[in-house]
KOLDREN-608160 format. One record per residue: x, y, z of N, C-alpha, C in turn. Coordinates in steps of 0.05 Angstrom, whole numbers, padded with zeros to 5 digits, always signed. Layout:
BEGIN
XYZXYZXYZ...
END
This chain:
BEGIN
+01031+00016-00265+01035+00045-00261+01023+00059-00285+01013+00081-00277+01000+00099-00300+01010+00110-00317+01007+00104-00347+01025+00117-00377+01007+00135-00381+01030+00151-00405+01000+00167-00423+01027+00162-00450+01006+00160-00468+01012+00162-00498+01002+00185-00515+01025+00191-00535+01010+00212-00549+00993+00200-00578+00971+00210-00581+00956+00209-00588+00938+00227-00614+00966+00244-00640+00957+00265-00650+00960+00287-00639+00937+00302-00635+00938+00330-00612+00943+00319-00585+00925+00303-00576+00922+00298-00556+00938+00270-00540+00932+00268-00522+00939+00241-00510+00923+00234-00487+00931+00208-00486+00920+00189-00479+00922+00169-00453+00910+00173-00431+00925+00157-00401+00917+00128-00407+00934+00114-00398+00925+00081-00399+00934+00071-00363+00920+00061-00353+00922+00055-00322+00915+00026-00316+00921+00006-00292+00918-00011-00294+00888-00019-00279+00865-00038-00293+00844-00043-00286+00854-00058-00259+00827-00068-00246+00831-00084-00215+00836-00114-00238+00827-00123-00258+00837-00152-00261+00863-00155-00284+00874-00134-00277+00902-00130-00291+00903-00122-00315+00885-00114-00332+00884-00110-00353+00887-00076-00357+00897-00064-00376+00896-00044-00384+00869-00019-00388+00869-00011-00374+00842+00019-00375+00858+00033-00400+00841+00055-00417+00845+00082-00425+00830+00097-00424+00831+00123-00422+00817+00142-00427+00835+00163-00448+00824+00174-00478+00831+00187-00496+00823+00228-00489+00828+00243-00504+00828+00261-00502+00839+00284-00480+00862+00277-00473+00875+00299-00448+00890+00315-00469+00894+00351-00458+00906+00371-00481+00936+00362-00469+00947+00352-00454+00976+00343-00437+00980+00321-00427+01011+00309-00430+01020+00279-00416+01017+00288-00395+01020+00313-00376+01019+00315-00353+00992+00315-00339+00964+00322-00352+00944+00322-00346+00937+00285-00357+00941+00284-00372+00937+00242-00374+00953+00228-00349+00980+00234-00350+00988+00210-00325+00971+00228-00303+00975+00252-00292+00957+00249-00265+00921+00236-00269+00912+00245-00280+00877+00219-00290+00887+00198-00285+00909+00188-00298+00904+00156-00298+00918+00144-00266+00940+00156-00255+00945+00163-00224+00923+00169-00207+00907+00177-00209+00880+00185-00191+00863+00156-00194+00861+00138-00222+00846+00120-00229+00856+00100-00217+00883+00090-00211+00895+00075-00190+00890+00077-00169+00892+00094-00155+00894+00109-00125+00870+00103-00119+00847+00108-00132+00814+00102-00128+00814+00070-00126+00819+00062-00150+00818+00024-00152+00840+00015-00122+00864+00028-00109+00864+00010-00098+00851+00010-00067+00839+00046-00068+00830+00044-00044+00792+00034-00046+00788+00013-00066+00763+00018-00063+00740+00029-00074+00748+00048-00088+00734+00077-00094+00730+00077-00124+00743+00062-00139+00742+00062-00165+00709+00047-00181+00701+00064-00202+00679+00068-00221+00694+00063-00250+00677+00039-00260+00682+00036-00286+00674+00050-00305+00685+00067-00324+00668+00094-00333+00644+00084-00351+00650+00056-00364+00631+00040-00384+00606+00042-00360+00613+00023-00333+00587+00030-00314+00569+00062-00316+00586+00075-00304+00573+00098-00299+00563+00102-00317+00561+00104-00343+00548+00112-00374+00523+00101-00378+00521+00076-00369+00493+00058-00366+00477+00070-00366+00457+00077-00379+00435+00095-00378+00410+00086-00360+00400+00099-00341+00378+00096-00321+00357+00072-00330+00351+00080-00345+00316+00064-00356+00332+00042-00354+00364+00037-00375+00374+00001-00382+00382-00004-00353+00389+00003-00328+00389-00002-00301+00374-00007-00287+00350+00005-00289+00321+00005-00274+00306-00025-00278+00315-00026-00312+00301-00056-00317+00311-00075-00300+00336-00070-00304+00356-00091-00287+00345-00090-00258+00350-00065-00244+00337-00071-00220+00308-00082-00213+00285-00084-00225+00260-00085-00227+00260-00113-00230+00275-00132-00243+00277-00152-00253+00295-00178-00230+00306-00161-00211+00317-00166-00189+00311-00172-00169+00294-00149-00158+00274-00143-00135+00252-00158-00137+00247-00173-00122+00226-00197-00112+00215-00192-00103+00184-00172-00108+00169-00163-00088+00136-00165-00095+00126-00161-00077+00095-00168-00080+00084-00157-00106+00067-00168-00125+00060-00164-00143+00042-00146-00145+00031-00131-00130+00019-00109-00131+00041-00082-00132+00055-00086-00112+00091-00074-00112+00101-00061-00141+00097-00098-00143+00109-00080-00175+00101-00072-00189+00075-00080-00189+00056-00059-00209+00053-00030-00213+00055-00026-00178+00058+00007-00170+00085+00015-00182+00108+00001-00180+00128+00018-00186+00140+00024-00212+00123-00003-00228+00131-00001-00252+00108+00024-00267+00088+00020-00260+00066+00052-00263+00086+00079-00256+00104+00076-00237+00120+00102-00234+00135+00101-00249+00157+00086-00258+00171+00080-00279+00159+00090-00305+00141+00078-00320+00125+00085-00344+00118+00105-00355+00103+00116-00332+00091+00144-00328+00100+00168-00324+00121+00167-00302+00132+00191-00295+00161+00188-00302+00174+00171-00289+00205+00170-00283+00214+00167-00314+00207+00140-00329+00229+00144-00352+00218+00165-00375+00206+00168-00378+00201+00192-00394+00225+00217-00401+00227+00217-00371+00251+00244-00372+00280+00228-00368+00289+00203-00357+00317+00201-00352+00324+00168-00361+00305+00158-00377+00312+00133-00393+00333+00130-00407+00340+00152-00422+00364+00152-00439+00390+00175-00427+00388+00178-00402+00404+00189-00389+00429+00171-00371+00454+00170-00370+00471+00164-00372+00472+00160-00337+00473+00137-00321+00462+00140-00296+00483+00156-00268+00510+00162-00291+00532+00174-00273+00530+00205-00279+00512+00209-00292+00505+00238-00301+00483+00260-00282+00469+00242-00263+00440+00243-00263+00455+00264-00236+00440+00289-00223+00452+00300-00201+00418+00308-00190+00421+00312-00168+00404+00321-00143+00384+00341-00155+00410+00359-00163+00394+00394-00174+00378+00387-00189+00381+00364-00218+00366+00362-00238+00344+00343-00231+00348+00324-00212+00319+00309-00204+00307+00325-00181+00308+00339-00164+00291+00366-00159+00272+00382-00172+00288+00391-00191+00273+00417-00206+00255+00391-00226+00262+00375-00235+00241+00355-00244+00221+00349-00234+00217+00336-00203+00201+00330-00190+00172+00359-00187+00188+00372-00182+00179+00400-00182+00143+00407-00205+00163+00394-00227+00148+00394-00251+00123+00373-00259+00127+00350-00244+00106+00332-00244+00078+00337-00241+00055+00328-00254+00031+00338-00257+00025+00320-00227+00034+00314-00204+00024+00288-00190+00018+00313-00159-00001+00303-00145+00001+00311-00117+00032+00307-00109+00039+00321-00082+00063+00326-00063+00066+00293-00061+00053+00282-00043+00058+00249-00041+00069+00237-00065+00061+00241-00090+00063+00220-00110+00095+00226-00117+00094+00258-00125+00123+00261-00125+00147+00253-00110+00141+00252-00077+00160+00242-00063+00159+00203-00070+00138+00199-00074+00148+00167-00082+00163+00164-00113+00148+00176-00126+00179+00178-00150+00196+00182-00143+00211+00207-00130+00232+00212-00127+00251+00180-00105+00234+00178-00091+00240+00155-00068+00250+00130-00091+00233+00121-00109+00232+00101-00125+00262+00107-00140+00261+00128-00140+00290+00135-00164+00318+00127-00149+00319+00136-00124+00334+00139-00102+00344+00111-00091+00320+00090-00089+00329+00066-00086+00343+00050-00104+00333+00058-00135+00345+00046-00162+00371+00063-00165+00386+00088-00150+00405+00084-00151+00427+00082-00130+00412+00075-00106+00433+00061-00092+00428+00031-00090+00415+00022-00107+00424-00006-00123+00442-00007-00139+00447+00023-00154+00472+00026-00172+00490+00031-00161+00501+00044-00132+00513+00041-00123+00531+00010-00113+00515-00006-00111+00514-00030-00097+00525-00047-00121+00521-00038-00136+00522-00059-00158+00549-00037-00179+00567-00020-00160+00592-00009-00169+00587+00005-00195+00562+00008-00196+00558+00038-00231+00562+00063-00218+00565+00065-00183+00568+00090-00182+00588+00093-00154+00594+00112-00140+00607+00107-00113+00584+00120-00100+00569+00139-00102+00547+00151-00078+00520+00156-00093+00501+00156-00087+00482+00166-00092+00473+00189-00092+00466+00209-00108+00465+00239-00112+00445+00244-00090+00423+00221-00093+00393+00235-00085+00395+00224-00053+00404+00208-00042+00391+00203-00012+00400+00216+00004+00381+00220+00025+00381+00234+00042+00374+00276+00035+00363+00278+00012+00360+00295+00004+00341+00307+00016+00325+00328+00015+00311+00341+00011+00290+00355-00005+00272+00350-00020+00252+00347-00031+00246+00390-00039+00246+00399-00052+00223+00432-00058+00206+00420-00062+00185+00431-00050+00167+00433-00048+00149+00456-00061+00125+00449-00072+00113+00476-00095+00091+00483-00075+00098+00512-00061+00082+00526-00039+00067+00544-00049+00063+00548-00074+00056+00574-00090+00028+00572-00103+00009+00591-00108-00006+00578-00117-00031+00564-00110-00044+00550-00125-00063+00526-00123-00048+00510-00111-00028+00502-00108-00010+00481-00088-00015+00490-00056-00016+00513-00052-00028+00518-00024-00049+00512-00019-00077+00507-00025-00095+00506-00026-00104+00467-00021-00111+00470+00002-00125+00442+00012-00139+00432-00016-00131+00401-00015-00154+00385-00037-00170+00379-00032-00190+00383-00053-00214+00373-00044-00222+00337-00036-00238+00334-00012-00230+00311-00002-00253+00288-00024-00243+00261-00022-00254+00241-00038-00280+00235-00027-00287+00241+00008-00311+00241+00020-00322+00265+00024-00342+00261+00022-00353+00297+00022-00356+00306+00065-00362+00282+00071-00350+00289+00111-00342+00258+00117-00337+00261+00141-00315+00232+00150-00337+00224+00152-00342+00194+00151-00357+00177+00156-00354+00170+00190-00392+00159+00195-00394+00152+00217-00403+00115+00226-00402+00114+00233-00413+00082+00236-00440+00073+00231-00450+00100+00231-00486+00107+00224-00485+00100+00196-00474+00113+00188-00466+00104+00156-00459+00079+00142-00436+00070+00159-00432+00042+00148-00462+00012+00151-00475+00027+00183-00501+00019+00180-00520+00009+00163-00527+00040+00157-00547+00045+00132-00537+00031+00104-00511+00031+00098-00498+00019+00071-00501-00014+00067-00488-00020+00097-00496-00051+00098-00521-00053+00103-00530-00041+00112-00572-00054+00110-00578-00051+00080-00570-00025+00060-00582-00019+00047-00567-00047+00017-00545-00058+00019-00535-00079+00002-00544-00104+00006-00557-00111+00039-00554-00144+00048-00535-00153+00064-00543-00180+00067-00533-00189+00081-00509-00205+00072-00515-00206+00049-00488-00229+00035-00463-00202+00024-00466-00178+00024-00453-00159+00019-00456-00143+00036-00468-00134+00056-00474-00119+00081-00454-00118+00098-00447-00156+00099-00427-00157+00122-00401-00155+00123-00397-00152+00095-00370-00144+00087-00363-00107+00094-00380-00104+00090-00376-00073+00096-00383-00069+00129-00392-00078+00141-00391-00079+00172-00370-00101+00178-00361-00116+00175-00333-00131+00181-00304-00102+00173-00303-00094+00154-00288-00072+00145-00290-00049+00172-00315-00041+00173-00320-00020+00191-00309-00019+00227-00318-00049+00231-00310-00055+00254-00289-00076+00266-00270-00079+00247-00258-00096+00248-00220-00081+00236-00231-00060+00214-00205-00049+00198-00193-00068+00178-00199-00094+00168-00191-00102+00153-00192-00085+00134-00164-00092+00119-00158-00081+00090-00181-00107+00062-00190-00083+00042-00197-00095+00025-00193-00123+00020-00159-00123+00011-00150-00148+00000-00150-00173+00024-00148-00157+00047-00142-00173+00069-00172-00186+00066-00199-00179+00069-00225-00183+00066-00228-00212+00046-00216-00197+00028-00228-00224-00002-00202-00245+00006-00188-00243+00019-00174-00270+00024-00171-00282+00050-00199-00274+00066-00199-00289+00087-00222-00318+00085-00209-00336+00101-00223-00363+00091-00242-00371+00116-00261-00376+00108-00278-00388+00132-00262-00413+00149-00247-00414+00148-00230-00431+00164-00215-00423+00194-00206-00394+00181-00198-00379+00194-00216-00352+00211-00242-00355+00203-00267-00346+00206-00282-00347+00244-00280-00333+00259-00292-00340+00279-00267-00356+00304-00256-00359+00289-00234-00378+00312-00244-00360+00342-00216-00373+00354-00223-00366+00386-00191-00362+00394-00195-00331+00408-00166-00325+00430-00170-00343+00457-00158-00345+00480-00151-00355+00503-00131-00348+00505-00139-00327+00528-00111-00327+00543-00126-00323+00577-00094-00335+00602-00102-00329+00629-00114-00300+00633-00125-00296+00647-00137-00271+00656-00150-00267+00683-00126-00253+00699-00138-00259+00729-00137-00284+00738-00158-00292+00751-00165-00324+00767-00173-00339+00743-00187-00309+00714-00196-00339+00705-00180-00346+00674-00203-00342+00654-00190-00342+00629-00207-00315+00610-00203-00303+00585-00203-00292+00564-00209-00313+00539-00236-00301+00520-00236-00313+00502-00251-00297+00494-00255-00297+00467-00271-00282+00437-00258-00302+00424-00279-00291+00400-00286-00300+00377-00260-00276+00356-00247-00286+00342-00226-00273+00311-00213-00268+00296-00211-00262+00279-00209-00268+00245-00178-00268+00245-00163-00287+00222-00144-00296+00232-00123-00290+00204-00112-00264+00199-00112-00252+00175-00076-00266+00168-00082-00279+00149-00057-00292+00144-00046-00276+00114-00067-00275+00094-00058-00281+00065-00087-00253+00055-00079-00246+00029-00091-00225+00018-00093-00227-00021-00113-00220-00026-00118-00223-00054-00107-00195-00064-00098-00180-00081-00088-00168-00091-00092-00167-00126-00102-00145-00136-00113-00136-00166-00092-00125-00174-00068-00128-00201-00052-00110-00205-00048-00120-00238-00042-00102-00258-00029-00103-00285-00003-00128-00283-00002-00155-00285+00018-00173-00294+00039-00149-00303+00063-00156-00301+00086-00147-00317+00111-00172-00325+00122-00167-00342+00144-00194-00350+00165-00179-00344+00198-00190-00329+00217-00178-00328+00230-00151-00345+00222-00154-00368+00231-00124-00382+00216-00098-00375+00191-00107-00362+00172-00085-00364+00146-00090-00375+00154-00103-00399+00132-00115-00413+00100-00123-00401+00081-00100-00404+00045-00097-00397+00042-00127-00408+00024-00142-00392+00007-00164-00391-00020-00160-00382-00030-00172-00377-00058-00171-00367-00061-00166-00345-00092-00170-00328-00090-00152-00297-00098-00193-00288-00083-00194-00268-00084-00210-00255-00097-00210-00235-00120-00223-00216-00126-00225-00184-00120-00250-00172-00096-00246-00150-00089-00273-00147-00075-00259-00104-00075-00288-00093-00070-00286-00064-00045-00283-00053-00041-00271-00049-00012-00261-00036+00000-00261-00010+00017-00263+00001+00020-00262+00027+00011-00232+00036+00005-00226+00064+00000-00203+00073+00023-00174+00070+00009-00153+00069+00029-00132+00069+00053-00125+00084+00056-00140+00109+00085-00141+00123+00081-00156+00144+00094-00156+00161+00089-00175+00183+00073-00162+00208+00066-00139+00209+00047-00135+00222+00018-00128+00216+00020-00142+00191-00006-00145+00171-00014-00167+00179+00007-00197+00190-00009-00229+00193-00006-00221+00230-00045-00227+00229-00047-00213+00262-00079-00235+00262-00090-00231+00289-00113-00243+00299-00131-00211+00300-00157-00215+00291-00175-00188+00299-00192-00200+00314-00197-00185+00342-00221-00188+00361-00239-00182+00349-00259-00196+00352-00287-00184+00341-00310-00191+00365-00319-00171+00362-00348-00152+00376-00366-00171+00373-00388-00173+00403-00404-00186+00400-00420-00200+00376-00437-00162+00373-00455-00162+00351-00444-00176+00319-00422-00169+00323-00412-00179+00297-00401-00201+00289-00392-00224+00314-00392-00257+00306-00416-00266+00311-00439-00251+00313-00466-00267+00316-00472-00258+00280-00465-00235+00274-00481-00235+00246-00457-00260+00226-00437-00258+00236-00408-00276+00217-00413-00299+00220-00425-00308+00244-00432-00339+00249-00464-00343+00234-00477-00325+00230-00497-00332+00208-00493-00332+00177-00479-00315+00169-00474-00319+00140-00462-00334+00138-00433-00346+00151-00421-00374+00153-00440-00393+00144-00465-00396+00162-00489-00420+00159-00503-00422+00131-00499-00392+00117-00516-00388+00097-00499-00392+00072-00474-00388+00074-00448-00383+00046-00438-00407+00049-00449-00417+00019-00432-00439+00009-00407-00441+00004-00393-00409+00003-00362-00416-00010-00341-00410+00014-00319-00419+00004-00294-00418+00014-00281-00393+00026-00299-00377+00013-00278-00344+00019-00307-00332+00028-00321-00318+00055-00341-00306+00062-00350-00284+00050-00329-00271+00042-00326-00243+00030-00328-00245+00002-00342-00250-00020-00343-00263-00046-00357-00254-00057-00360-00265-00091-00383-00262-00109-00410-00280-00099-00430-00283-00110-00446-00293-00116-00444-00322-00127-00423-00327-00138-00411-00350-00144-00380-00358-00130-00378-00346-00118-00352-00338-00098-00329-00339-00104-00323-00323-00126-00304-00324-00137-00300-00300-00123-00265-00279-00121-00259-00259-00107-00270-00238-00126-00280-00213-00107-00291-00191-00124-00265-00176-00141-00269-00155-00155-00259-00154-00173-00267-00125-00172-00248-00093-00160-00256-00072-00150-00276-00054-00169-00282-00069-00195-00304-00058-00215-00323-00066-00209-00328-00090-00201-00349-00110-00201-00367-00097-00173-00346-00097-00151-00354-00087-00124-00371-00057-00127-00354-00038-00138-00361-00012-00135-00386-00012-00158-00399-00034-00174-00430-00027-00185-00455-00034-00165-00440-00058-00144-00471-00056-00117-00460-00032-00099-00433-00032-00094-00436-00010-00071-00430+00016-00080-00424+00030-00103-00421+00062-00104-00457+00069-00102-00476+00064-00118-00500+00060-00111-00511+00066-00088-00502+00044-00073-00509+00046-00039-00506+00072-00025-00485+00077-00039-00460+00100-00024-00475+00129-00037-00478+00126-00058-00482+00157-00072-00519+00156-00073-00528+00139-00075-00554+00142-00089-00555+00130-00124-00578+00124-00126-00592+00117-00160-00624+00125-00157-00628+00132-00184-00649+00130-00197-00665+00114-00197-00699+00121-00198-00716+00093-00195-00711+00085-00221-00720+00062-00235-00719+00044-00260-00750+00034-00263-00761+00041-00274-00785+00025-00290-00781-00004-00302-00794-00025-00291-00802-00044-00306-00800-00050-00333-00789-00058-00358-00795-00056-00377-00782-00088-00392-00781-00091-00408-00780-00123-00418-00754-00127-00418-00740-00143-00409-00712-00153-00397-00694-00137-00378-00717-00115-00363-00702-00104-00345-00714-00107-00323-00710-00115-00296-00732-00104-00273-00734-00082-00261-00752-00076-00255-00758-00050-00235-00743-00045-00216-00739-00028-00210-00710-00020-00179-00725+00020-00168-00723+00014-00149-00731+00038-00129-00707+00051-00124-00711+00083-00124-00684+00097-00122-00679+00095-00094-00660+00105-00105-00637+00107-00074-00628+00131-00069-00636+00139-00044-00626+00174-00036-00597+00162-00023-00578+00186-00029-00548+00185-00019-00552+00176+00015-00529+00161+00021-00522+00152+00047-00502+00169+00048-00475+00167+00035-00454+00189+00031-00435+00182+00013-00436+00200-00003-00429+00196-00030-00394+00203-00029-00388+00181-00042-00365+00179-00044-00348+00158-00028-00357+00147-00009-00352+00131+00014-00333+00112+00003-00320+00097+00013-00304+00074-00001-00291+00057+00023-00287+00033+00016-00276+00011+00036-00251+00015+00058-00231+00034+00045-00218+00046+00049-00223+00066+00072-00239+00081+00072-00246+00108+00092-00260+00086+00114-00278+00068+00102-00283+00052+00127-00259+00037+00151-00249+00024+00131-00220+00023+00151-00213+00042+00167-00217+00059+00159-00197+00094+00178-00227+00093+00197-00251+00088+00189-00276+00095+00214-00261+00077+00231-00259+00050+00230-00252+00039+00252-00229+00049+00269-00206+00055+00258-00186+00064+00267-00199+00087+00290-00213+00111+00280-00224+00133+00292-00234+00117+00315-00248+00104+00312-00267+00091+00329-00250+00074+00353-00226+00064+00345-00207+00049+00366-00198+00077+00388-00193+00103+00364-00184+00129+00381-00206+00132+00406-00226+00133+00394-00250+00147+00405-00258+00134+00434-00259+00111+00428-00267+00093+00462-00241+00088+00477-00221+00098+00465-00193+00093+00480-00172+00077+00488-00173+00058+00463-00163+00027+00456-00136+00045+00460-00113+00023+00480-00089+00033+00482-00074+00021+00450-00049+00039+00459-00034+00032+00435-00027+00009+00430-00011-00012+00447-00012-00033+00434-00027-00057+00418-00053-00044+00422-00072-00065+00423-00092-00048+00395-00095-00023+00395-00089-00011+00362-00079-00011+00347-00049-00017+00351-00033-00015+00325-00033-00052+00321-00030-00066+00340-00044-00097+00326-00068-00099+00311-00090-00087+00316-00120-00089+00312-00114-00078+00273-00094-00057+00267-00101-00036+00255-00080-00057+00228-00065-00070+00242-00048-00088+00224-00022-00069+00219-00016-00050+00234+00006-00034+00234+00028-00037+00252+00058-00026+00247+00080-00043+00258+00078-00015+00285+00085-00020+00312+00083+00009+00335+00115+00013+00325+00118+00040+00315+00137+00055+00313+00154+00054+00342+00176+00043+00351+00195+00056+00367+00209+00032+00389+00217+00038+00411+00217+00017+00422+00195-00003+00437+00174+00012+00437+00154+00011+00464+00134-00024+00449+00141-00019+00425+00130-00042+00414+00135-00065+00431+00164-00073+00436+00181-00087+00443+00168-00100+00469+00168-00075+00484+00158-00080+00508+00125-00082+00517+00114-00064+00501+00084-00063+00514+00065-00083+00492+00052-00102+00503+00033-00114+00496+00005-00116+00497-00014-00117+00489-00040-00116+00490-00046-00141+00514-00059-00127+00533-00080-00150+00552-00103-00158+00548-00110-00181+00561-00137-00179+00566-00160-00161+00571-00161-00146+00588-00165-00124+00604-00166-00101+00576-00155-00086+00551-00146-00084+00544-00170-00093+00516-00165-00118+00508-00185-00134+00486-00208-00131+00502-00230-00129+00524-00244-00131+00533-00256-00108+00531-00241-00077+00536-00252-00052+00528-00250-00054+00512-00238-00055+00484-00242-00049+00459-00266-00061+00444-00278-00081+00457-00297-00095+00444-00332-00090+00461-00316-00083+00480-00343-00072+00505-00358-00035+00482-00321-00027+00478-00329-00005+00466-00338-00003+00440-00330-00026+00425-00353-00031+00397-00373-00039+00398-00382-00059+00416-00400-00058+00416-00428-00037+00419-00410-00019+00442-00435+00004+00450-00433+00022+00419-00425+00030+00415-00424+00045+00389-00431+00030+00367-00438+00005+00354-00466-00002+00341-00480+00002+00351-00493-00006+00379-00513-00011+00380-00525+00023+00381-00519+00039+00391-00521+00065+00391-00518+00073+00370-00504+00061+00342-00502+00078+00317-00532+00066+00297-00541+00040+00316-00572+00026+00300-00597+00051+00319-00591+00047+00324-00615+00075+00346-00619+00102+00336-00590+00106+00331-00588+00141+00308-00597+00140+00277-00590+00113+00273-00606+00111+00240-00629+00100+00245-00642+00095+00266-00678+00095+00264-00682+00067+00257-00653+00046+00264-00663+00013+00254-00665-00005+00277-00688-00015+00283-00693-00036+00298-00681-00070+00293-00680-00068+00272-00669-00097+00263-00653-00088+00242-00633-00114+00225-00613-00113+00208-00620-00131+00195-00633-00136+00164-00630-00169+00156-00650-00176+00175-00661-00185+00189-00676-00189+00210-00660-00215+00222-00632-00201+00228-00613-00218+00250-00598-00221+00270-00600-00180+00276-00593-00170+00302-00614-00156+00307-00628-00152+00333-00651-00138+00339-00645-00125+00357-00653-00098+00353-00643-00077+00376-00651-00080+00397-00685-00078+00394-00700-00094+00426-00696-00116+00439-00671-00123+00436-00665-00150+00444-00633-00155+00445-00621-00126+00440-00590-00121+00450-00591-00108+00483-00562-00117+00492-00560-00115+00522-00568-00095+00531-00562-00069+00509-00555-00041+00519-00584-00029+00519-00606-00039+00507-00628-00024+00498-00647-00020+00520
END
């Protein structure tokens, strides 16, 4: 039962902890204001509800480690979140007391961030999870921030559309000209991307093993089959971190896929297991998508053959330990592996690939129930690949190319 002692001016409630031991809390101006605190501190402990005040005091940043150090998640994951951590989040609430922290004050904060609208809502998100881990872990009873609501900064340059990273959306004409203009041992990585949607990492960690396979399924009287890529596992570039936080080096290493509707089969298009089944013949290494020595690219390494491609260079003169190189007029500057992914996506819109058989292709989970039920057919994989195909071969005709590599020939595709 709850005492209070006097204590000088003041006094002092002493209440019983959940493992029998004695609580206090010092400073009440009244025994009548101490026994009711330490009465409320019972009443809480036995319904449940009780917060250790030592908990609640825990300061954010010394919790965050804790949580960060907990959470078992893809190593790129953590890289990102510990970048939000570093950068934005502890800066302002590291040495802030984590039973202190309220809604109003991580608002008007977020507010203040030098970051686009997106970035802010994943800080704030990031913060929100680390403390209903504190919740979970009894430093707090509720979480200030979930389910909140976000201000938003409408004022301003904040109204005002950003300027986009491509100067216009890319067309397939494009990804064309880029892979003609790199090769064939780097060409086809950027037309596998284009027409296929693989993610980057997904790209550098697919194995010629898994290369070309074959679907079958019944179809009608008879059967279904193509040739497609069989996306299990993914390479991933991220800053090492050690449980405290502690910066290490940048690691490139293979990871499992981004979720489970990341490990999927991709149909692939005529034209394009005839060019995959030749570089197969021609690539010595293990991973199709590679260096020169086939080790995995390395997104610095990549963007010195292909920003080039993409933007244009300067001719180069001949001169003693350098060779000669012919300039390059822009294809479209700014382009990136990334926006190619989204061409294909466009491109699934555009010929009218149903949903189930898009959001598989795209490596994305179908939002709702309909997942459950609707599946991709035959019927189904047959347009989607009838419809990639016509749109190469029609996007080699608009860029004025008869051949590729000299290994698909236009005069000698179905459609021509």
């Amino acid at each position: 039962m709850a005492s209070a002692e006097k204590r000088g001016r003041t006094w002092r409630a002493r209440y019983k902890l959940p493992n029998g031991t004695l609580g206090s809390e010092p400073g009440f101006p009244t025994k009548r204001t101490a026994l009711k605190w330490g009465e409320e501190q019972e009443a809480a402990i036995r319904a449940g509800r009780w917060v250790d005040p030592d908990l609640r005091a825990v300061s954010f940043g010394e919790f965050a480690k804790t949580f960060m150090s907990s959470r078992k998640k893809r190593g790129r994951t953590v890289g990102v979140r510990w970048d939000k951590l570093d950068n934005h989040i502890l800066p302002r609430w590291a040495d802030t007391a984590i039973g202190s922290i309220t809604w109003y004050d991580v608002d008007a904060w977020q507010q203040t961030l030098p970051l686009d609208d997106v970035s802010r809502g994943h800080c704030v998100s990031l913060m929100s999870s680390i403390m209903t881990a504190a919740v979970d872990a009894q430093h707090l009873t509720v979480n200030p921030l979930f389910g909140r609501r976000r201000t938003r900064d409408t004022a301003g340059d904040a109204a005002r559309p950003k300027a986009p990273k491509v100067s216009r959306d890319p067309r397939p004409e494009d990804a064309i000209l880029v892979a003609d203009r790199l090769g064939p041992a780097r060409g086809i990585h950027v037309l596998t991307t284009a027409f296929t949607g693989i993610r980057w990492g997904e790209g550098l960690g697919l194995d010629r093993d898994r290369t070309l396979l074959e679907r079958r399924q019944p179809w009608g009287a008879g059967e279904f089959a193509c040739p497609i890529l069989r996306i299990v596992e993914e390479y991933a570039e991220y800053q090492e971190r050690a449980p405290d936080g502690t910066k290490r080096g940048y690691i490139l290493q293979l990871e499992p896929t981004k979720n489970d509707g990341s490990t999927r089969d991709i149909d692939v298009p005529p034209f394009l297991a005839r060019l995959l089944g030749y570089h197969l013949d021609d690539w010595p290494f293990e991973r199709p998508f590679s260096t020169s020595t086939g080790k995995p690219w390395r997104r610095g390494n990549w963007s010195r053959d292909f920003r080039p491609a993409c933007d244009g260079r300067d001719e180069r003169e001949r001169r003693q330990g350098v060779s000669a190189r012919a300039a390059w007029g822009p294809i479209l500057p700014g382009l990136d592996m990334r926006a190619l992914r989204a061409l294909h996506d466009t491109l699934q819109s555009q010929i009218g690939v149903k949903e189930p058989l898009a959001f598989e292709a795209a490596g994305h989970q179908r939002p709702g129930i309909k997942r459950h039920y609707q599946k991709p057919t035959p019927d189904m994989r047959q347009e989607r690949l009838d419809g990639l195909e016509e749109v190469f071969w029609k996007a080699m005709r608009n860029a004025g190319l008869k051949t590729l590599w000299g290994r698909v020939d236009l005069r000698r595709s179905s459609g021509s």
